[in-house]
C-alpha positions in Angstrom: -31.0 16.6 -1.4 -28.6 16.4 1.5 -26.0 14.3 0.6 -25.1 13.0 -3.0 -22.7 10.3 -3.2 -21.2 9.0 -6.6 -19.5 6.3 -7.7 -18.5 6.6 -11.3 -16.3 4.0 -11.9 -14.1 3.8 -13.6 -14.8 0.5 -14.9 -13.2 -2.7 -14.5 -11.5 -1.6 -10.9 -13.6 -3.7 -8.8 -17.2 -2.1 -9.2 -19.0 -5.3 -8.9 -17.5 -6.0 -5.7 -18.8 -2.7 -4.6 -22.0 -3.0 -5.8 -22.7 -6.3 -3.8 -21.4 -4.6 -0.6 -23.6 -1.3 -0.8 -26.8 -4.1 -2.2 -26.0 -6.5 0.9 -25.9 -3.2 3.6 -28.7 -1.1 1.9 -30.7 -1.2 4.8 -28.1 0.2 6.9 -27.8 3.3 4.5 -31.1 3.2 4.6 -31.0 4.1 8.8 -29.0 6.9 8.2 -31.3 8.4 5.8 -30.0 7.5 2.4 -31.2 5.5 -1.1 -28.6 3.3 -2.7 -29.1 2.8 -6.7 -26.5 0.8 -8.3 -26.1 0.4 -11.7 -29.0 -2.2 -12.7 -31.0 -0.4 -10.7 -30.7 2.9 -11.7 -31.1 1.4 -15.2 -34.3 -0.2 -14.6 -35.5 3.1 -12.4 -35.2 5.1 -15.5 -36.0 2.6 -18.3 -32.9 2.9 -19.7 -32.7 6.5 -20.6 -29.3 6.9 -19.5 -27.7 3.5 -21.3 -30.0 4.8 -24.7 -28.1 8.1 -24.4 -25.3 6.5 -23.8 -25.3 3.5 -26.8 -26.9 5.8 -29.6 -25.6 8.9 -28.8 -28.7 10.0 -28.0 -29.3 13.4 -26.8 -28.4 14.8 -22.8 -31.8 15.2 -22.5 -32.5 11.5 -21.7 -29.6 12.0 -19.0 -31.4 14.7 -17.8 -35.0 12.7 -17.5 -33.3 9.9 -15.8 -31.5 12.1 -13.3 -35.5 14.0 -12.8 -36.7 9.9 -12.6 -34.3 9.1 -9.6 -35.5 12.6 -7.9 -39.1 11.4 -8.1 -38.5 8.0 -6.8 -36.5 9.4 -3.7 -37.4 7.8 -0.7 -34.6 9.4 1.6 -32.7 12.4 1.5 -29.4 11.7 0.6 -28.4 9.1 -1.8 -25.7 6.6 -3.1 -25.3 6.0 -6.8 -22.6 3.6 -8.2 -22.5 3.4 -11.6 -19.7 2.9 -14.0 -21.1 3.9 -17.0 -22.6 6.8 -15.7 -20.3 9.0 -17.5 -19.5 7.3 -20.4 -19.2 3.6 -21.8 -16.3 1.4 -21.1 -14.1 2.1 -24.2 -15.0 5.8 -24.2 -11.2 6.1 -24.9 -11.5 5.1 -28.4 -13.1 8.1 -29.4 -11.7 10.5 -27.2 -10.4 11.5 -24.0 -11.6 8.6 -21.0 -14.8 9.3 -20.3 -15.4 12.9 -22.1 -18.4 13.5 -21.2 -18.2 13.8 -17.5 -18.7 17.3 -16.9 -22.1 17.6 -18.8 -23.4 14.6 -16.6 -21.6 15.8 -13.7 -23.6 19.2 -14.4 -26.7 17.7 -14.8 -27.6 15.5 -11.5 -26.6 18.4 -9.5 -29.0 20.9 -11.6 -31.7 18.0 -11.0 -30.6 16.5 -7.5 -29.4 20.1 -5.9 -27.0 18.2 -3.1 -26.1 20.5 -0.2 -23.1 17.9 -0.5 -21.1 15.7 -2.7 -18.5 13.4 -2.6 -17.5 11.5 -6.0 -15.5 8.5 -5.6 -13.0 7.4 -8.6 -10.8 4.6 -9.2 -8.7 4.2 -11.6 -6.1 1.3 -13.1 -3.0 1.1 -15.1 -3.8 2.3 -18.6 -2.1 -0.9 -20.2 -4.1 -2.9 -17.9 -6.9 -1.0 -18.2 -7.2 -1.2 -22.0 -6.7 -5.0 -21.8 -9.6 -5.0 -19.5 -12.2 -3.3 -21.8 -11.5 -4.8 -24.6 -12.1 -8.2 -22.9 -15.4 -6.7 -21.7 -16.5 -5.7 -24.9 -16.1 -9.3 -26.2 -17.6 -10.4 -23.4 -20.6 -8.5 -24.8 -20.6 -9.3 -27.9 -17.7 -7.8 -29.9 -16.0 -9.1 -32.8 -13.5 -6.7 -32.9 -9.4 -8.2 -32.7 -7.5 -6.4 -30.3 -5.5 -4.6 -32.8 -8.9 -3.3 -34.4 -9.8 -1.9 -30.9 -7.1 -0.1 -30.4 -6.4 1.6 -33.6 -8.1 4.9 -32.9 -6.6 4.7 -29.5 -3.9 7.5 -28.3 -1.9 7.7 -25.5 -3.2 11.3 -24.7 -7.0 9.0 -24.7 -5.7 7.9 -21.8 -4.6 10.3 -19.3 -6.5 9.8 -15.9 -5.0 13.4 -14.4 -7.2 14.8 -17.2 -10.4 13.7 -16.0 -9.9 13.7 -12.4 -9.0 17.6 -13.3 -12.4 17.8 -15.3 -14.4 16.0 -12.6 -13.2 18.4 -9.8 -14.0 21.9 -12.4 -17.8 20.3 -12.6 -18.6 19.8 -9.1 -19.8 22.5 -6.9 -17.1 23.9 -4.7 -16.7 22.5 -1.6 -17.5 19.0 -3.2 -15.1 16.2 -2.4 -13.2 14.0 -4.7 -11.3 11.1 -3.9 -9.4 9.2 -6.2 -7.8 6.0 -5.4 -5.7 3.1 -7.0 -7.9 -0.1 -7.7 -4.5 -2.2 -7.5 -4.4 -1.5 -4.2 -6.6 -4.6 -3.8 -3.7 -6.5 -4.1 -2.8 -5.7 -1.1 -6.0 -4.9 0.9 -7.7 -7.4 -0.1 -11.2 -7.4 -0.9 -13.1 -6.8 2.6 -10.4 -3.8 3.3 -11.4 -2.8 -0.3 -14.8 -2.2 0.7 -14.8 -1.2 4.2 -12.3 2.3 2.7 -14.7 2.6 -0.1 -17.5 2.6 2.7 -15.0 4.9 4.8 -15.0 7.1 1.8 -18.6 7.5 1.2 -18.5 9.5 4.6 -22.0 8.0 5.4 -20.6 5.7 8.5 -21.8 2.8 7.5 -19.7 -0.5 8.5 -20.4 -3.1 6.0 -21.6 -6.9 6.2 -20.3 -9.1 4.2 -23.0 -11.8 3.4 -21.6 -13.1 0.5 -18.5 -14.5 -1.2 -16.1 -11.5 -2.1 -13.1 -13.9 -3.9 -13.0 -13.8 -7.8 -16.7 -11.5 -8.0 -16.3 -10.4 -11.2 -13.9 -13.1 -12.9 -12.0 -11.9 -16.5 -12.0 -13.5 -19.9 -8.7 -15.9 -20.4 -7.4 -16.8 -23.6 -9.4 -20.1 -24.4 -12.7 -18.1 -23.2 -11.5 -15.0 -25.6 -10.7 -17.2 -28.8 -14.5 -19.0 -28.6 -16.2 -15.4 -27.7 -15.2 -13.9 -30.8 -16.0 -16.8 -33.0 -19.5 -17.4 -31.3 -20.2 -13.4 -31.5 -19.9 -13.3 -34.8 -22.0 -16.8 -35.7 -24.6 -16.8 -32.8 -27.8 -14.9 -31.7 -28.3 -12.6 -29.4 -29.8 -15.4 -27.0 -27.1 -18.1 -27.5 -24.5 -15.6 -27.4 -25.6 -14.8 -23.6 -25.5 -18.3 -22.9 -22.0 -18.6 -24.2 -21.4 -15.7 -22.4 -22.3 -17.8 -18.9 -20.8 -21.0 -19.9 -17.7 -19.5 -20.4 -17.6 -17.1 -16.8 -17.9 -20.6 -15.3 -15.8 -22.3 -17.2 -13.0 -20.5 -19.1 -12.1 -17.7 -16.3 -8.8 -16.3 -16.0 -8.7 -17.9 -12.3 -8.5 -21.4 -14.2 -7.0 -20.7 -17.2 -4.3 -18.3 -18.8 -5.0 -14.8 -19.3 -5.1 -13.6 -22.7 -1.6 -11.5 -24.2 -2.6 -8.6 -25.6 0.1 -6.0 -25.4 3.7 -7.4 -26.0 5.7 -6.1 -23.6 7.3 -3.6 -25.6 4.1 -1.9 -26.3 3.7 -1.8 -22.9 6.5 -0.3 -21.8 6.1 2.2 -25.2 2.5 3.5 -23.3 3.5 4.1 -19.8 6.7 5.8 -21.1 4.3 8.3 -23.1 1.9 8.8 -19.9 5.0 9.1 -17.3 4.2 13.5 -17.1 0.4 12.5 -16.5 0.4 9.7 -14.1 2.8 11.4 -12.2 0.4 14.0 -12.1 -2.6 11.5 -11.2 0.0 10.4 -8.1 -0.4 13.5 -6.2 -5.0 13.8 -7.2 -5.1 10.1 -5.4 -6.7 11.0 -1.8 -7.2 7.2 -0.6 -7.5 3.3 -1.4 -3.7 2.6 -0.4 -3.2 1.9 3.4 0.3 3.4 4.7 1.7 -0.5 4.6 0.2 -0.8 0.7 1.9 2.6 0.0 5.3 1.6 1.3 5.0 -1.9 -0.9 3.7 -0.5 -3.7 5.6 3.3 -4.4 8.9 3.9 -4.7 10.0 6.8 -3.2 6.9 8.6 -3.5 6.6 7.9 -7.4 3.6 6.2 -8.5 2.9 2.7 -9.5 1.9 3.6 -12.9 5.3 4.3 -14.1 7.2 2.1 -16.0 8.3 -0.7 -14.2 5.8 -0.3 -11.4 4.1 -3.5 -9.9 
């Protein structure tokens, strides 16, 4: 393979958005000589090896056969993946470091794929905001689990983003590029600037189309919508509870109704405090996804968003 490009995530920092974009301007990719797989696809390409690996701590060896199955089914020579639980599941921090497992995946598609190139593209999100948001998902999928309950194994040291960006870059070949970028940089981008610098970042020089709405793509849980999930999760079928799921993404969003509070604000405050060593850290690993306005807005004095305090 020429060129591998691979989006891992993390999740909940606008990989849906993404995924429509690169679906909407596959042909394009496709011109310049590369296959796009995003997540359902790659699923469905390897009959779920990966997500049974992944859900019953299966063993790496169905990693390893579903990396093989995307080889086989090339139809270019470089290729796209985005895919945010390619290196772990969304609350991988509940059992150990965010998304521990990277470097044996990492390891594996380039024994299987053999890229002359790679570029891995990361986002990542406030850890109090980014705990909030997978929780949410999980309910969203069928947890019954309070939020205390979820994050009762949880430490602060789970959560250190410096840590894996540092573990990404030790299991890629050298020469590989990594770019890390702040997903609240949306704010301020918006989401067609979002996209085109994740496009810019792929380095394949593809422009993208946007042929679809990109406002509210991948709207959250509020409170009303959190408070029926968890009693319909634990009283309805697997087939009701998906249609509950879709009633309340169009019904109970947190675009029309308040968002759920989670973390008081001292607990908050009590988090960031603890990661203040690490995301400083992180602050000097991110490469991208803030243009030079955004950064002025958003960082004081060169100190990173994450901080305590920060926007």
């Amino acid at each position: 393979m020429k060129h591998l490009v691979l989006h891992v995530g993390a999740h909940k920092t606008g990989t849906t958005l993404v995924q429509k974009a690169l679906r909407s301007n596959r042909e394009a990719f496709a011109r310049r000589g590369y296959d796009v797989l995003i997540r359902n696809e790659y699923e469905n390409l390897t009959e779920g090896r990966h997500s049974r690996w992944r859900r019953q701590d299966g063993a790496l060896s169905n990693v390893n056969k579903a990396f093989e199955m995307v080889r086989d089914a090339a139809t270019q020579d470089s290729l796209v993946i985005s895919h945010e639980d390619l290196l772990a599941s969304v609350h991988s921090f509940r059992s150990g470091p965010l998304y521990a497992p990277a470097d044996d995946i990492l390891r594996i598609a380039h024994e299987v794929l053999q890229p002359e190139r790679t570029t891995v593209l990361l986002y990542v999100r406030r850890q109090d905001r980014f705990v909030e948001s997978s929780y949410l998902q999980t309910v969203r999928v069928g947890s019954t689990k309070s939020f205390e309950e979820f994050m009762e194994p949880v430490t602060t040291d789970n959560l250190r983003w410096d840590s894996l960006v540092e573990k990404i870059k030790a299991s890629v070949p050298a020469g590989s590029e990594v770019r890390v970028n702040y997903f609240e940089s949306i704010k301020q981008l918006r989401s067609r600037p979002f996209v085109r610098e994740f496009f810019q970042q792929t380095g394949v020089g593809v422009q993208p189309k946007f042929p679809f709405n990109t406002e509210a793509v991948n709207r959250g849980y509020s409170d009303a919508a959190l408070k029926l999930a968890l009693v319909g999760n634990a009283e309805l079928e697997a087939e009701d509870r998906r249609k509950l799921r879709l009633f309340l993404d169009a019904n109970f969003s947190n675009v029309t109704h308040s968002s759920p509070l989670l973390l008081t604000p001292e607990q908050r405050e009590e988090m960031l405090t603890a990661l203040v060593p690490s995301n400083k850290a992180l602050h000097g690993m991110v490469t991208g996804g803030l243009s030079k306005d955004a950064v002025d807005l958003e960082v004081n004095k060169g100190e990173s968003p994450y901080l305590p305090g920060g926007k």
